[in-house]
N, C-alpha and C positions, 0 to 999 in steps of 0.2 A: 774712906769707909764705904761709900757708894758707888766704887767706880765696877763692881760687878754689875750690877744695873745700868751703867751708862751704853753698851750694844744691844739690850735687847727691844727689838720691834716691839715701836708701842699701839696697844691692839686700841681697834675705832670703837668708840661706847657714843660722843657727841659729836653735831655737826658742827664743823668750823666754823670761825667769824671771816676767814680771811677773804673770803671772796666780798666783804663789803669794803667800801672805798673808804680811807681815810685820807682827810686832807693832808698835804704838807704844809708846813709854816713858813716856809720859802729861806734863799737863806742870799746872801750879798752876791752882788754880778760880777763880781770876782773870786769869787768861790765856787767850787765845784757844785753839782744837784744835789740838794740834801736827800737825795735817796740814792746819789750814788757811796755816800760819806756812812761808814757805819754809824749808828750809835748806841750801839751796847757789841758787847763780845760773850757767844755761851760758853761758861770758863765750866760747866758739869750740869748733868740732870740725873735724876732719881725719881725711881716711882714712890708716890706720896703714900704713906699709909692711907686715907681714903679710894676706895677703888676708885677706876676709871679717870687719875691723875697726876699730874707728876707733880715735881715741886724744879724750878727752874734757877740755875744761879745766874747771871748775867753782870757783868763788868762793863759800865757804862761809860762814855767818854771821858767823862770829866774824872773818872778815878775811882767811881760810887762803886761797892758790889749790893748789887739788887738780887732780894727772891722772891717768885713769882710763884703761881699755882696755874696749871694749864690744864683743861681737857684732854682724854686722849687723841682724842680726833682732831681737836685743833692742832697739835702739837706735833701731828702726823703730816699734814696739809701743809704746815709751814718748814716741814723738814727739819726739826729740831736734833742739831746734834751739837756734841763737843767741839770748839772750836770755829764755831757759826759765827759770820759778823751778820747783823740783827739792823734792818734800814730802819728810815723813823715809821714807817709804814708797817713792819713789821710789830715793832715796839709798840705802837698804840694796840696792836690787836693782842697782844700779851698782855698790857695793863688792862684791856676794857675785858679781857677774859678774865683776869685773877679777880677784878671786884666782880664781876659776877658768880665768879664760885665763889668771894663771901659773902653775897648777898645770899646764896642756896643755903649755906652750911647756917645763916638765921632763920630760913624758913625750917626748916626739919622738921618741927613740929607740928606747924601749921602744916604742912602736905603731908605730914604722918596722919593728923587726925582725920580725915576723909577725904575725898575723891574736891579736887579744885578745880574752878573754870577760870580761862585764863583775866578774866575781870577782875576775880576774887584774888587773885595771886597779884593782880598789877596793883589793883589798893592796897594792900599790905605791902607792899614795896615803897610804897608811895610814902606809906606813914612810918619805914626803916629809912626814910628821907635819898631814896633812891630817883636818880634823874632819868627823865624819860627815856634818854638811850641805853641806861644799866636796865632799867625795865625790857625793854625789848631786848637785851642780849640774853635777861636771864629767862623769859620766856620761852625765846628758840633755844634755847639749852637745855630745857627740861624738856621740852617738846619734842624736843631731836632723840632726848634719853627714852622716852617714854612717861616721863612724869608728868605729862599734861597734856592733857586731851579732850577738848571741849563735845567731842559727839560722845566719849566714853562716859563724862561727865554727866550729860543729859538723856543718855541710857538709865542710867543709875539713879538719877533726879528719877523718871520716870516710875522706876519700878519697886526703888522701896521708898518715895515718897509719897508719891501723890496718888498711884494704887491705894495704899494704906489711910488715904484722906478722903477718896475716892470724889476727885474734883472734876470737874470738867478737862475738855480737850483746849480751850480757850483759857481756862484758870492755870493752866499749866502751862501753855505757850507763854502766855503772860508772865510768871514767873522765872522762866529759862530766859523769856531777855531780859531782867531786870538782872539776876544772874551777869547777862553778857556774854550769854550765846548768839551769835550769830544766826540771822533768821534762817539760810539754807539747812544748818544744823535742824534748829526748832523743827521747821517743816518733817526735815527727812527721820526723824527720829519718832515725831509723830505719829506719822502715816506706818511707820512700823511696829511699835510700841503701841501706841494709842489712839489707833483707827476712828476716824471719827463717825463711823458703822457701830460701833458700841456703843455709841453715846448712850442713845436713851435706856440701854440694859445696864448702864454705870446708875444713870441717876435711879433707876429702881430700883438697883441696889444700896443705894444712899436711902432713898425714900427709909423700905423697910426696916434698914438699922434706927434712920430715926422714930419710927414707926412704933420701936421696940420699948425704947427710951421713954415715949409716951404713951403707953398703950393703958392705962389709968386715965388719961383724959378724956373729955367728949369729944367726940366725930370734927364738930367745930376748929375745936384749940389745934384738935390730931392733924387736922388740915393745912389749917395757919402755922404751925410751926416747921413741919416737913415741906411745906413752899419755900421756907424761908429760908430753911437749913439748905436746900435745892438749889438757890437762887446764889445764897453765899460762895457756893463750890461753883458759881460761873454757867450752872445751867443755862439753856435759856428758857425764856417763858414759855413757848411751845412744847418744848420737852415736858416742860415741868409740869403743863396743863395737863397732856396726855399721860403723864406718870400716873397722876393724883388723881383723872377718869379713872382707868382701869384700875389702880389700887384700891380705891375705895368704890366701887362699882361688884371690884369680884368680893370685897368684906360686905357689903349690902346684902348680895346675893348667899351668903354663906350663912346670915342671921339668921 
């Protein structure tokens, strides 16, 4: 019923695993190199109803028929066709592929609900009791698709979080590697996002909201609490002096 699908070119969506080295298990000195000894046969392929996947049949040594789920792109790289014998080399990077796409097809949701950095996607993996090498295949796999992207990630941190919280340059680097951004990311994201040339017109703008919120208090309280609120968002002291000079210097002047 599938075998109209089994010629047609399958198109690249992910990066291959196969260029990474899998061991062999070695096999007796009187037996041929286990990677010259097939061990599986592709007895048919179909494209999978999820895009950018097939679903793979294979006829293993011992007599098993095995199915598998394969990226496009991997399955492209390794030359997947009908009637392929499959080394043990091959055959690890078919298995360490298929549990990776179901490691993805449990995430769905979690990477549905917003924008993930690759930290946040590895501890969730972690706790679907995923081992560190399913971690890193499904990583470059989503990477490779586009669904993971740690500078896109901290674009986005940048500009509808901590704009709208309106923290420091320092409260926010801070926060992006707690995340598990990588510091060249942090930096370069920064310096274009969130120049640290705006500093002291950010905490101004911090000041006066809070400014607003107590504007019923005395001079005193108005002072102490906008330092504070200032101080929390990662200001630093020097900023925060010079905010709270001229804030309350040009309100002096206005009585």
């Amino acid at each position: 019923m599938h075998s109209a699908n089994c010629c047609k070119k399958v198109p690249i969506s992910w990066q291959s695993w196969s260029e990474r080295s899998v061991p062999n298990s070695g096999s007796p000195s009187n037996s041929p190199p286990r990677s010259a000894m097939p061990d599986a046969h592709v007895l048919r392929w179909w494209l999978a109803p999820r895009a950018g996947t097939i679903v793979l049949e294979l006829k293993t040594r011992d007599g098993q028929q095995r199915t598998f789920q394969l990226d496009a792109a991997t399955a492209e790289q390794l030359h997947i066709a009908t009637g392929q014998d499959i080394n043990a080399e091959t055959y690890a990077i078919i298995e360490r592929t298929d549990r990776a796409l179901q490691f993805i097809a449990r995430l769905e949701r979690f990477l549905a609900y917003r924008l993930r950095s690759s930290a946040e996607v590895a501890k969730r993996l972690h706790t679907l009791g995923a081992g560190d090498d399913d971690i890193r295949t499904v990583l470059e796999l989503l990477r490779r698709h586009g669904r993971l992207d740690d500078e896109r990630f901290a674009r986005a941190f940048v500009r509808d979080t901590a704009r709208l919280r309106m923290l420091s340059a320092r409260a926010i680097s801070n926060q992006l590697r707690a995340r598990g951004i990588p510091e060249h990311i942090v930096q370069e994201v920064l310096a274009m996002e969130y120049p640290s040339s705006d500093e002291e017109q950010r905490a101004r703008e911090a000041a006066l909201r809070a400014l607003r919120r107590n504007a019923s208090r005395p001079p005193e309280q108005q002072q102490r609490r906008i330092r504070d609120a200032l101080l929390r968002r990662g200001f630093s002291h020097d900023v925060v002096r010079r905010v709270l000079a001229s804030l309350f210097d040009s309100s002096s002047s206005n009585r």
